[in-house]
N, C-alpha and C positions, 0 to 999 in steps of 0.2 A: 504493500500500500504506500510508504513513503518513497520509493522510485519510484512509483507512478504518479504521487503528487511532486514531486523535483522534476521527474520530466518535462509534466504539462507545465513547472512552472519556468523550464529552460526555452520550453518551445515559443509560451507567450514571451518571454525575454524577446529573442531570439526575432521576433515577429514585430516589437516597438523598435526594433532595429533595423527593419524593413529587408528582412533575412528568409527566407522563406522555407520551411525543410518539409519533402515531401518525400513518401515512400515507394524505393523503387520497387519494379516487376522483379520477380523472378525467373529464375534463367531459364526453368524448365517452361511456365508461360510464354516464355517472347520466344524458344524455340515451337512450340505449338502454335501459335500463330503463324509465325514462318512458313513451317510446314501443312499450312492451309491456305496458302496463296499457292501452292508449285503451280508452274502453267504445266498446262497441258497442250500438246501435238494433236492436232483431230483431224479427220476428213476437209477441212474446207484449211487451203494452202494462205497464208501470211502475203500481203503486197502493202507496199508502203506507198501511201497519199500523203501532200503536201512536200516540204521543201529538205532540201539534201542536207539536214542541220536544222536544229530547233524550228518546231511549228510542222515537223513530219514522221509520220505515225505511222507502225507497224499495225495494219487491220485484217479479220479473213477476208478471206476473196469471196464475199457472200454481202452484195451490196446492194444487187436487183431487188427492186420492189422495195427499197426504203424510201418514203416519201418527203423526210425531211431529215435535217441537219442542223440539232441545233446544239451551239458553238458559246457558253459563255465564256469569258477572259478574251480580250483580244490584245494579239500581240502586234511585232512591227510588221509582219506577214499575214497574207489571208490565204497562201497557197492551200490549205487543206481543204477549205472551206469552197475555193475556188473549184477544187479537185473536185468533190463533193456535188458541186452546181452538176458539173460535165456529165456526170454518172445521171442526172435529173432531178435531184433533189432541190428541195425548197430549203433555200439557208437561212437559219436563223441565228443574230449574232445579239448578243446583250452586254456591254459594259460603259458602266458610270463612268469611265478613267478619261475618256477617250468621247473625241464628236463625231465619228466615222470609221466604218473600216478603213483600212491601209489599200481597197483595192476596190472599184466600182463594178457591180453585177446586178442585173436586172432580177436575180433570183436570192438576192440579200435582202433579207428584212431586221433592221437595225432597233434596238431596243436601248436605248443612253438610261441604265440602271445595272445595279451591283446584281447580283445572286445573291439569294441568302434565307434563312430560313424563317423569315415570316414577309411579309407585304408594307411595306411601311416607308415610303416617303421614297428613298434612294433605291430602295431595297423591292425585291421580289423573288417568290417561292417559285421554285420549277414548275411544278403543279399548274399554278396563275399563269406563268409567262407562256408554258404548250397550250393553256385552256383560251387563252388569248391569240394566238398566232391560227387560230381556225384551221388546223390544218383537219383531213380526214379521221374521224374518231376513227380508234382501236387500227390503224395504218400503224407500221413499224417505223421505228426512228433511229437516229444514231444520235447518240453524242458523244461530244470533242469536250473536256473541261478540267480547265488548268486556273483556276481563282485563286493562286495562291496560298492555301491554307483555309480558307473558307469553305472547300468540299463536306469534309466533314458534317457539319453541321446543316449544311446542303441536302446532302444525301440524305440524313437523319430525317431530317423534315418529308423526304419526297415519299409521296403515297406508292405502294407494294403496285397499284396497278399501272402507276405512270413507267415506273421503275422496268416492269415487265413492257413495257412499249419499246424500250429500248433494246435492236436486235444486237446492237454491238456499241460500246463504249468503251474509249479512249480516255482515261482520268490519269492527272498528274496529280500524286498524292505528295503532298510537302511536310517536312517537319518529324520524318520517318524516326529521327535520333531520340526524338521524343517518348519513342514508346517503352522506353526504361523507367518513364514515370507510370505508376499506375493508372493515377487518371488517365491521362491521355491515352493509355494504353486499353484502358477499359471503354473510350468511346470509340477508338479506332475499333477495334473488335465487333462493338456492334453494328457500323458500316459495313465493314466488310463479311457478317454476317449475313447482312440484308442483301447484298449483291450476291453471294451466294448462294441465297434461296433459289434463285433462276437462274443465274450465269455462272459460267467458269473461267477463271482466268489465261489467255492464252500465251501471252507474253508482258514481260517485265522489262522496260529498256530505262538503268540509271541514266539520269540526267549529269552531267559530270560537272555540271557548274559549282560541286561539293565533293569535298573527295569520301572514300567511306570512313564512317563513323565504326568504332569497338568499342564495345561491352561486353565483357566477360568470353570473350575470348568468339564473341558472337559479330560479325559484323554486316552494317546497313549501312545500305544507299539512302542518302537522307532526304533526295527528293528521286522519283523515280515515276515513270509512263504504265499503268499498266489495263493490258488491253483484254475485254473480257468478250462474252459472246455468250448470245440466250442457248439454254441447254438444248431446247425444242429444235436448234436449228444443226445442230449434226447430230453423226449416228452412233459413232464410235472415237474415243479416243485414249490416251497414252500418256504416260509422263515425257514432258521436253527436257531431256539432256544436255543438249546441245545450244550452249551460250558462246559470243552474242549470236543472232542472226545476220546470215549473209546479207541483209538489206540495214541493220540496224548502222545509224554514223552518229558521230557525239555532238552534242548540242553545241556545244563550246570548243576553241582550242585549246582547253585547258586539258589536262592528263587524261588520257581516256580512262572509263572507269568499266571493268567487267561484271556483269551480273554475279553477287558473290555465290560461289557453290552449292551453302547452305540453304538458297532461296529456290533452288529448283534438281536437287539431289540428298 
């Protein structure tokens, strides 16, 4: 009883100190997690849309008949998105940051607001923004979405049936070093629980603009691309061994960085 009253009374010290002490994951957790993203190899073959360096994404080759494209975060490139037009889709781009895409297309529908996980002034839900963009109810969609560290909370918020509209998604998840904190470990978990229910992950491409982060002998890509696809939509698939992919190139010319072994072995 008196260590547990000295603790709490080190922690409130510790905390008028503007100190913050919070408890990590365990090692055996944050390998279990890991080992819940492995991609998998399927029937439908990996091609890469948009540009030869940041803003271009490993996707399957299963794109006919998605109707639309929609793209929050925009960066100084719209080649993916442009990609995306060509195949026939309706693009749909949303970010507060910026007045305009970086690229004019008769089949861009621009939205000047953040993402995010309620409706509110700057801000809008995935949900609201496909419910607004009238595109064909229950039509397949894609999405592209790199918000910086805002996914999270994004995805958390979006409804199971919107979620399931999506036949294939490209998400850059940030802040990856982070999930040696519990908290954050326990909200990552439940996104990517929720992607799960329908999709599987197909490929993981570190971002190299960060080199990898260790912990405990564990090591993460602290921001990284990973591309997932509705289960419904192949027949059969396999664990992928084989990192990087022959199409994959590094966002930056900073040190290239390899998908670590542990994430897909």
């Amino acid at each position: 009883m008196k260590i547990r009253v000295f603790k709490n009374i080190f922690l409130k010290y510790l905390l008028s100190k503007g100190i913050s002490v919070t408890r990590n994951t365990d090692k055996e957790s944050l390998v279990s997690f890991i080992n819940q993203l492995h991609p998998f190899c399927t029937d439908k073959d990996l091609i890469r849309l948009g540009s030869k360096g940041d803003g271009g994404y490993l996707i399957p080759d299963d794109i006919e008949g998605i109707s639309a494209c929609f793209s929050p975060g925009i960066g100084e490139l719209s080649i993916f998105e442009q990609d995306c037009s060509e195949y026939g889709m309706q693009v749909f781009l949303a970010d507060k940051s910026v007045d305009k895409p970086p690229l004019k297309n008769e089949k861009f529908h621009f939205l000047k607001k953040f993402i995010g996980p309620i409706t509110n002034g700057d801000f809008i839900t995935m949900d609201d923004w496909v419910n607004e963009s009238m595109i064909e109810k229950n039509s397949d969609l894609l999405l592209q979405m790199d918000i910086e560290g805002h996914e999270y909370f994004s995805i958390i918020n979006m409804s199971d049936s919107l979620l399931k509209r999506f036949r294939i998604m490209v998400i850059e998840f940030h802040d990856l070093d982070k999930l040696i904190n519990i908290e954050f470990y326990n909200k990552a978990m439940i996104v990517f629980k929720k992607i799960l229910q329908n999709h599987i992950c197909v490929h993981i491409h570190p971002n190299n603009c960060y080199e990898i982060f260790y912990f405990r002998g564990i090591e993460i890509p602290i921001v990284s691309e990973f591309t997932f696809i509705r289960k419904d939509r192949i027949k059969n698939w396999s664990p992928q061994i084989t990192f990087p992919h022959p199409l994959d190139i590094d966002n930056t010319n900073k040190k290239s960085i390899i998908l670590p072994k542990s994430w897909y072995s």
